[in-house]
N, CA, C and O atoms as a MOPAC input file, in Angstrom:
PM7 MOZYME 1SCF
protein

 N     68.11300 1    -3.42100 1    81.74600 1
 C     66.69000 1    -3.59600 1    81.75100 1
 C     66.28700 1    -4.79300 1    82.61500 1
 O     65.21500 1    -4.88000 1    83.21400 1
 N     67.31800 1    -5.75800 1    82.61500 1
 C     66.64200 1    -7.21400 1    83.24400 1
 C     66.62300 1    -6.41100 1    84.78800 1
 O     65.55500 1    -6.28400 1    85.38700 1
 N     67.69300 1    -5.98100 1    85.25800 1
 C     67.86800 1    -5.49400 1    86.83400 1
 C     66.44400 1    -4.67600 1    87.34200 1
 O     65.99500 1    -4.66100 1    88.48800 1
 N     65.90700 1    -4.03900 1    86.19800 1
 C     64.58000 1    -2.99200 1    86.83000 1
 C     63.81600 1    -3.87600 1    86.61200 1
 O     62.95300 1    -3.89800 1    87.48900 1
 N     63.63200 1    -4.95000 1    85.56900 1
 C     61.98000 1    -5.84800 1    85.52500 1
 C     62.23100 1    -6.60600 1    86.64400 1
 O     61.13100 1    -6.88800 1    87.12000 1
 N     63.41700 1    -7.24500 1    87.54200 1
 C     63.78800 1    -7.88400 1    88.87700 1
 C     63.11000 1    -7.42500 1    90.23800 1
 O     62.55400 1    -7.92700 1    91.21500 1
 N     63.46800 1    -6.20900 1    89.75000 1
 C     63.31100 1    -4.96000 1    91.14100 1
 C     61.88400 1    -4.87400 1    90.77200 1
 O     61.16600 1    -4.79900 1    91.77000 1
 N     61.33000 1    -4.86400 1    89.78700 1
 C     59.64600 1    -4.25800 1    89.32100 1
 C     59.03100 1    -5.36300 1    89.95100 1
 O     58.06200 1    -5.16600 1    90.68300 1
 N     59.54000 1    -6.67900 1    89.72900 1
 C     58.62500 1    -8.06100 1    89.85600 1
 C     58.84300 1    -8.17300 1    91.52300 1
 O     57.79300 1    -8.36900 1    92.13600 1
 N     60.05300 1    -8.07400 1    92.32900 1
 C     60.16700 1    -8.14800 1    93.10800 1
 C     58.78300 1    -7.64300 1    94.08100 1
 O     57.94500 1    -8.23800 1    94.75800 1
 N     59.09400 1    -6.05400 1    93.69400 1
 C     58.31900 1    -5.48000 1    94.16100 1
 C     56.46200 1    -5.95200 1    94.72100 1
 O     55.99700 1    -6.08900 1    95.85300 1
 N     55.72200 1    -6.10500 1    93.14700 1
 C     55.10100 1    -6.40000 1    93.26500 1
 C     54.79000 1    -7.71200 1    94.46400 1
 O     54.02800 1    -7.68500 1    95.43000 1
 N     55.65500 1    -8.78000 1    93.99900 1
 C     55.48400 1   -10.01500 1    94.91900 1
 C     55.50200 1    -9.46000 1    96.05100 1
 O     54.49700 1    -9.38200 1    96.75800 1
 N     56.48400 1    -9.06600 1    96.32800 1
 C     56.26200 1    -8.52900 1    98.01200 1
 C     54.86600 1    -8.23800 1    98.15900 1
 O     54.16400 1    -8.96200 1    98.86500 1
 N     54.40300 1    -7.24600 1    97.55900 1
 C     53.01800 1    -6.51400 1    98.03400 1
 C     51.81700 1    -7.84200 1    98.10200 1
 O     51.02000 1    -8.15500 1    98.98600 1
 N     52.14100 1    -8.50700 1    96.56700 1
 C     51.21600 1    -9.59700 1    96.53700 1
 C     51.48800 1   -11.10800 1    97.73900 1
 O     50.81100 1   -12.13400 1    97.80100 1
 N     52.43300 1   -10.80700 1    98.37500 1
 C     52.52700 1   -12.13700 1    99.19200 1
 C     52.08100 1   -11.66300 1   100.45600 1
 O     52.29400 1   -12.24300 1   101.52100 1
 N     51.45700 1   -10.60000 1   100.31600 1
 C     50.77300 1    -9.73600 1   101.77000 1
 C     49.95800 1    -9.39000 1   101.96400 1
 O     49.69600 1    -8.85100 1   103.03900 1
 N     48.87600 1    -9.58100 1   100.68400 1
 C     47.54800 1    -9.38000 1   100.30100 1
 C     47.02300 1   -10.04300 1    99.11500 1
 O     47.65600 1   -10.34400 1    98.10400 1
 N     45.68300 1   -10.25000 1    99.38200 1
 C     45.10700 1   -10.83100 1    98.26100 1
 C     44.97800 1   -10.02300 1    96.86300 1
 O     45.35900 1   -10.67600 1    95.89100 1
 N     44.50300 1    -8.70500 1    96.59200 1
 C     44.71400 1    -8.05900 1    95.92200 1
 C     45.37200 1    -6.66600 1    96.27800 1
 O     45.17500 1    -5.95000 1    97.26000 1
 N     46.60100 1    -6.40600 1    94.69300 1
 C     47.49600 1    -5.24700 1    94.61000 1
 C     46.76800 1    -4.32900 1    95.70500 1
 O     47.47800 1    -4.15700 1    96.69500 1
 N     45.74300 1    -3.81300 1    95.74800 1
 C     45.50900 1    -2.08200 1    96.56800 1
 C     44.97400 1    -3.27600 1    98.26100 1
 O     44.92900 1    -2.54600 1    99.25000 1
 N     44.75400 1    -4.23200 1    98.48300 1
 C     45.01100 1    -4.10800 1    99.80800 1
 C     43.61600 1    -5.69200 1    99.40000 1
 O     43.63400 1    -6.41300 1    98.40200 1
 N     42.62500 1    -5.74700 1   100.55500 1
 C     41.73700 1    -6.52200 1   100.67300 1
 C     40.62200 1    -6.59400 1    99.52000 1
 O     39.72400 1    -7.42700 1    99.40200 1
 N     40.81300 1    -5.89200 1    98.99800 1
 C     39.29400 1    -5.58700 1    97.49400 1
 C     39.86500 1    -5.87900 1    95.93900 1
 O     41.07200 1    -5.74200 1    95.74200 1
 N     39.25700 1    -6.15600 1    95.18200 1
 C     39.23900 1    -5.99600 1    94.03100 1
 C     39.72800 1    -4.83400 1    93.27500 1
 O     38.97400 1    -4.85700 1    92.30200 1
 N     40.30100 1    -4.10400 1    93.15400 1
 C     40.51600 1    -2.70000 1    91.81000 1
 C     41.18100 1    -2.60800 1    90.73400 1
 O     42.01300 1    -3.30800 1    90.15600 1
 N     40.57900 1    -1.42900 1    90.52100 1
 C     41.46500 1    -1.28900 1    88.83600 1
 C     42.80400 1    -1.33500 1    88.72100 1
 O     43.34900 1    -1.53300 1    87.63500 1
 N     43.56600 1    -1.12700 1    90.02300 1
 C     45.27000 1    -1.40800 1    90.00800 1
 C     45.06200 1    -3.28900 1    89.77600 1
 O     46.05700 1    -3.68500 1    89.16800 1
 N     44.25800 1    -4.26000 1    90.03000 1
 C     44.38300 1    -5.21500 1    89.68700 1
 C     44.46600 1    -6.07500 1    88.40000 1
 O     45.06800 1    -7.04800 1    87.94800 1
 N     43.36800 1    -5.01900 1    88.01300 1
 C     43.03000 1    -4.99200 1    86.38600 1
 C     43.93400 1    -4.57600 1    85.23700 1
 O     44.04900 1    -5.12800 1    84.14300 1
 N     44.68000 1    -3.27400 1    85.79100 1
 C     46.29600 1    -3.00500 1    85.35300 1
 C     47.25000 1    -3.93500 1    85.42600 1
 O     48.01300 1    -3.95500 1    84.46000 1
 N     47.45600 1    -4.76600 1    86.33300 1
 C     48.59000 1    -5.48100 1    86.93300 1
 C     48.22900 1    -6.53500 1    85.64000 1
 O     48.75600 1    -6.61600 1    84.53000 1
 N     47.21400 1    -7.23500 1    86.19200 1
 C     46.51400 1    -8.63100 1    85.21700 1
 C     46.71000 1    -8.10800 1    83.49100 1
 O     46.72800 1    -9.00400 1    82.64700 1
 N     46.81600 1    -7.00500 1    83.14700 1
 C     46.81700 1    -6.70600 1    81.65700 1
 C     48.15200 1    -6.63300 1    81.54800 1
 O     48.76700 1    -7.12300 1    80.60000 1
 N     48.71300 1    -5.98600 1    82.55600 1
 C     50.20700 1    -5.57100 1    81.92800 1
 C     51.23400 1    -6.62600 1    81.88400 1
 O     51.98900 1    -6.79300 1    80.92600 1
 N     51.22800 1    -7.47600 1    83.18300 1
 C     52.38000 1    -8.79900 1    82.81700 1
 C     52.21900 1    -9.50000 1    82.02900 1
 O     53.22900 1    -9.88500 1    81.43900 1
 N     50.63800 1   -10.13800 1    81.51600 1
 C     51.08700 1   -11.36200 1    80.40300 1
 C     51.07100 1   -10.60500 1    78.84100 1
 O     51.52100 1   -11.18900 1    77.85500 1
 N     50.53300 1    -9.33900 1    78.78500 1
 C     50.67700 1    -8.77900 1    77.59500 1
 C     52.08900 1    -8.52300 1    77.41800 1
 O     52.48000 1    -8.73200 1    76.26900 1
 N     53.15100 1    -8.04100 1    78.42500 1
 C     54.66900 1    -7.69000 1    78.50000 1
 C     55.29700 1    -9.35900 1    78.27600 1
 O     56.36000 1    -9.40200 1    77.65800 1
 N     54.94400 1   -10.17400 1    78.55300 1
 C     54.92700 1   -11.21500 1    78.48700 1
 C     54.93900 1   -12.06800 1    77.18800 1
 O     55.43100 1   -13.18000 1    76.99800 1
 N     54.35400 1   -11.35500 1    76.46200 1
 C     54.05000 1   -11.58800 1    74.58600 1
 C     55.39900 1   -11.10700 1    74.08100 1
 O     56.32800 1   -11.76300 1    73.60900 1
 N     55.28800 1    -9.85500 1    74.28500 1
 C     56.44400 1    -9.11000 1    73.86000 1
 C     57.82000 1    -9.45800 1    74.06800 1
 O     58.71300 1    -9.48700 1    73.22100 1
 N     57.92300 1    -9.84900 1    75.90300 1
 C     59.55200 1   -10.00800 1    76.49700 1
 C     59.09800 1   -11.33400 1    77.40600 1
 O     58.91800 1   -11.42200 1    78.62100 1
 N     58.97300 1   -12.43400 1    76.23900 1
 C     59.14400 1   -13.82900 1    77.58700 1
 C     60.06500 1   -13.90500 1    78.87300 1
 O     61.28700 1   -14.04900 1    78.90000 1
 N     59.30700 1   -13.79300 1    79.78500 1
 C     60.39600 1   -14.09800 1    81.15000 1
 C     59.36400 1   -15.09800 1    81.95200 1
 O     58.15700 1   -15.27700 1    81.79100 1
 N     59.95800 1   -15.46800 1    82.54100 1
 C     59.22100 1   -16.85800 1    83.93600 1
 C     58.94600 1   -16.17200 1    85.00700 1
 O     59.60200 1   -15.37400 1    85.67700 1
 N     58.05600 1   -16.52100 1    85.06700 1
 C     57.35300 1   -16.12100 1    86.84800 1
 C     57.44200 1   -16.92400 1    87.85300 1
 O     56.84800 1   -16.79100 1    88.92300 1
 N     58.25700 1   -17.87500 1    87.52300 1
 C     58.39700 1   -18.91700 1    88.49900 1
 C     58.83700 1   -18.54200 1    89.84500 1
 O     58.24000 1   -18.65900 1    90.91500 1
 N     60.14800 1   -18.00700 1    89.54800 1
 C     60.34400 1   -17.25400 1    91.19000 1
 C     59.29600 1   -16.63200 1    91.89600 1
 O     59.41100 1   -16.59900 1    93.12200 1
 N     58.04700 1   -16.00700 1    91.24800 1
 C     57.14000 1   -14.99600 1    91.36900 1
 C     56.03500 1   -15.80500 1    91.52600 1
 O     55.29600 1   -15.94500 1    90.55000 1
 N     55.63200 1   -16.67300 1    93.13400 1
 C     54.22800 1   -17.58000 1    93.37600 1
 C     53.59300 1   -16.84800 1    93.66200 1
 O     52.42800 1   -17.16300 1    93.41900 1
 N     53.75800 1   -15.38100 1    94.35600 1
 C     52.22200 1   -15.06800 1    94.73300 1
 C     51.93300 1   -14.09800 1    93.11400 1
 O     50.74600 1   -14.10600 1    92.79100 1
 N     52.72900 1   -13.43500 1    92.28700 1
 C     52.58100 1   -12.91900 1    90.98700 1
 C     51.56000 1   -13.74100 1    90.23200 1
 O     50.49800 1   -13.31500 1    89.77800 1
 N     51.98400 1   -14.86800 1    90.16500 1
 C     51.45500 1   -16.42500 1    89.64400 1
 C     50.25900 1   -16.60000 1    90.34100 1
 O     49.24000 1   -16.93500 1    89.73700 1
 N     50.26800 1   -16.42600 1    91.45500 1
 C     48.85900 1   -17.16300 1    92.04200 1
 C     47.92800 1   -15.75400 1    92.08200 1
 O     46.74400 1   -15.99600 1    92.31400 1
 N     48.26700 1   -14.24600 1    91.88700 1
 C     47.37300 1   -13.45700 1    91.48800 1
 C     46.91700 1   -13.40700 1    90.22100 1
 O     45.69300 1   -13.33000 1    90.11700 1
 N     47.49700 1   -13.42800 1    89.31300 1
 C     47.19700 1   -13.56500 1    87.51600 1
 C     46.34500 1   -14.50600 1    87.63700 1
 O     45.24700 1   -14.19300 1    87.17700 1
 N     46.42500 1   -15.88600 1    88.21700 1
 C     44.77200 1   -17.36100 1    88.31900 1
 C     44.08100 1   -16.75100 1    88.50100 1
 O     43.17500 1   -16.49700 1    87.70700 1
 N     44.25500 1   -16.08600 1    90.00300 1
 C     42.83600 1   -15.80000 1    90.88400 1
 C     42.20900 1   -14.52000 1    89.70700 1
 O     41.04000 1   -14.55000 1    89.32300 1
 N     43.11800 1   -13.54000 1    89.28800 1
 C     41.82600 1   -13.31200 1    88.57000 1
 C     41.45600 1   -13.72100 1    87.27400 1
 O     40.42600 1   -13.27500 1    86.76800 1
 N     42.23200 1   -14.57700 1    86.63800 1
 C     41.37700 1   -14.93300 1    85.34800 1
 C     40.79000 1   -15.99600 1    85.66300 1
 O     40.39600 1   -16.57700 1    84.65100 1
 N     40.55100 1   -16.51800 1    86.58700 1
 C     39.36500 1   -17.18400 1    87.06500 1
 C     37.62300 1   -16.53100 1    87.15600 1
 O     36.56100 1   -17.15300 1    87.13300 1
 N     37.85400 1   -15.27300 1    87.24800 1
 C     36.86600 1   -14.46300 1    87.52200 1
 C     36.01800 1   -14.45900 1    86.02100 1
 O     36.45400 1   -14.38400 1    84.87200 1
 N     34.88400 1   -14.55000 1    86.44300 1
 C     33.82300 1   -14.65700 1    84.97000 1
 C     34.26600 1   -13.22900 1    84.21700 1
 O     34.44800 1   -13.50300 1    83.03100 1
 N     34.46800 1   -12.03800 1    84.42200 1
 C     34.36400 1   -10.76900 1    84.31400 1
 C     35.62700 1   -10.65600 1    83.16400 1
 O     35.62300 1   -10.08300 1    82.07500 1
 N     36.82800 1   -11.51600 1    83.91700 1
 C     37.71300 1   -11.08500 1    83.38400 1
 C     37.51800 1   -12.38000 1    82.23300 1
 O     37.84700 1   -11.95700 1    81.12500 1
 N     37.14500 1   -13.61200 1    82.18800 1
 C     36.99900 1   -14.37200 1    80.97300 1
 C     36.08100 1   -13.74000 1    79.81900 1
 O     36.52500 1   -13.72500 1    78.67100 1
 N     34.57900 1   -13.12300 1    80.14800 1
 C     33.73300 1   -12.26100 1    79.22400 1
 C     35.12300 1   -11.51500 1    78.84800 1
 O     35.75900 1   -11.82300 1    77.84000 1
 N     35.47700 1   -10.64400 1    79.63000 1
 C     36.37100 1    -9.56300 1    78.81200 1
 C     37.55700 1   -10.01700 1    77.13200 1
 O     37.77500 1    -9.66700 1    75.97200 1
 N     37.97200 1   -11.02100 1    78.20500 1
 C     38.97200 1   -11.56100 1    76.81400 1
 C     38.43300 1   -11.74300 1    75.74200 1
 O     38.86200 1   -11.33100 1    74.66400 1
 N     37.45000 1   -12.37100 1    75.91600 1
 C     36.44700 1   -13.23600 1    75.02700 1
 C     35.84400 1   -12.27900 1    74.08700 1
 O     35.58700 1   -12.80400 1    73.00300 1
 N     35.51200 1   -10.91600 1    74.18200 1
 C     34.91300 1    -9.65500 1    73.82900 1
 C     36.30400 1    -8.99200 1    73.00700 1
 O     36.42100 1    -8.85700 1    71.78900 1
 N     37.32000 1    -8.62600 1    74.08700 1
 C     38.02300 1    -7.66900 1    73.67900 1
 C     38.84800 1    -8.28700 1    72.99100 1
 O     38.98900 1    -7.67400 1    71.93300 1
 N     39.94000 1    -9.84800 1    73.05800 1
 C     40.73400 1   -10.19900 1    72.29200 1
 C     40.33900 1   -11.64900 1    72.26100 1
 O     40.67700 1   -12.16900 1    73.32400 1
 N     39.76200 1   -12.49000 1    71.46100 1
 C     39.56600 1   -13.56900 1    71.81700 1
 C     40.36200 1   -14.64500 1    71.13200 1
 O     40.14600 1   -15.84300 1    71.31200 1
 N     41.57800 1   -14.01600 1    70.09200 1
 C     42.34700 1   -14.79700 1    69.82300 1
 C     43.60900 1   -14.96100 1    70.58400 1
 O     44.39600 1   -15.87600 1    70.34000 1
 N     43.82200 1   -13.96600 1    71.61800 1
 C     45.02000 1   -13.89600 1    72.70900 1
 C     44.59100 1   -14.88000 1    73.52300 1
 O     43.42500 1   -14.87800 1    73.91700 1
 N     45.54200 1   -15.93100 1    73.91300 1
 C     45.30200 1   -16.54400 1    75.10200 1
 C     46.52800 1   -16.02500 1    76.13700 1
 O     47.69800 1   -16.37000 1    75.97300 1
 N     46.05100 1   -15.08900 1    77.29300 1
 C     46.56900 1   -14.75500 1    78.01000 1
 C     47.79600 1   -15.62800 1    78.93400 1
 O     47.71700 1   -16.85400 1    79.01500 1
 N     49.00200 1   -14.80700 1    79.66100 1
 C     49.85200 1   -15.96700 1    80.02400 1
 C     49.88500 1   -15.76400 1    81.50300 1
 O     50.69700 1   -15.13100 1    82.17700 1
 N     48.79000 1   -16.46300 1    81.87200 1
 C     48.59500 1   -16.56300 1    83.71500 1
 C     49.32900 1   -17.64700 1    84.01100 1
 O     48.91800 1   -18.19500 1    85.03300 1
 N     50.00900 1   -18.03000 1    83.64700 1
 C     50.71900 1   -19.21000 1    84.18400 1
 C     52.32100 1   -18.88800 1    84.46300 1
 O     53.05800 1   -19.76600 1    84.91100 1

């Protein structure tokens, strides 16, 4: 399992160290997927993102976004998400 979350994270970084957001120059719902699924997998299976700066520096950029703070705040507001 560690070898495919390697290859999974890999992946992503690549894409993310080549664009600002997952689907290319814009904002989308593949971003909104991405941003839910690592720090919630993250609850479950602690791993470091450290190797992973642009992973890391996409999870900020969007919970920086007002949209996505209302959301938490609404949908789970006792989760503090793990963008870091």
């Amino acid at each position: 399992m560690k070898g495919r979350l390697e290859l999974a994270l890999g992946l992503v970084e690549a894409r993310l160290g080549k664009v600002d957001y997952f689907a290319g120059r814009e904002f989308t719902m593949a971003d909104i997927m991405i941003v839910h699924s690592l720090p919630t997998m993250r609850l479950f299976l602690p791993f470091d993102l450290t190797p992973y700066p642009a992973i890391l520096a996409h999870l900020q950029r969007i919970g920086r976004r007002d949209a996505y703070q209302r959301a938490m705040r609404k949908g789970d507001p006792d989760m503090a998400p793990l963008l870091t």
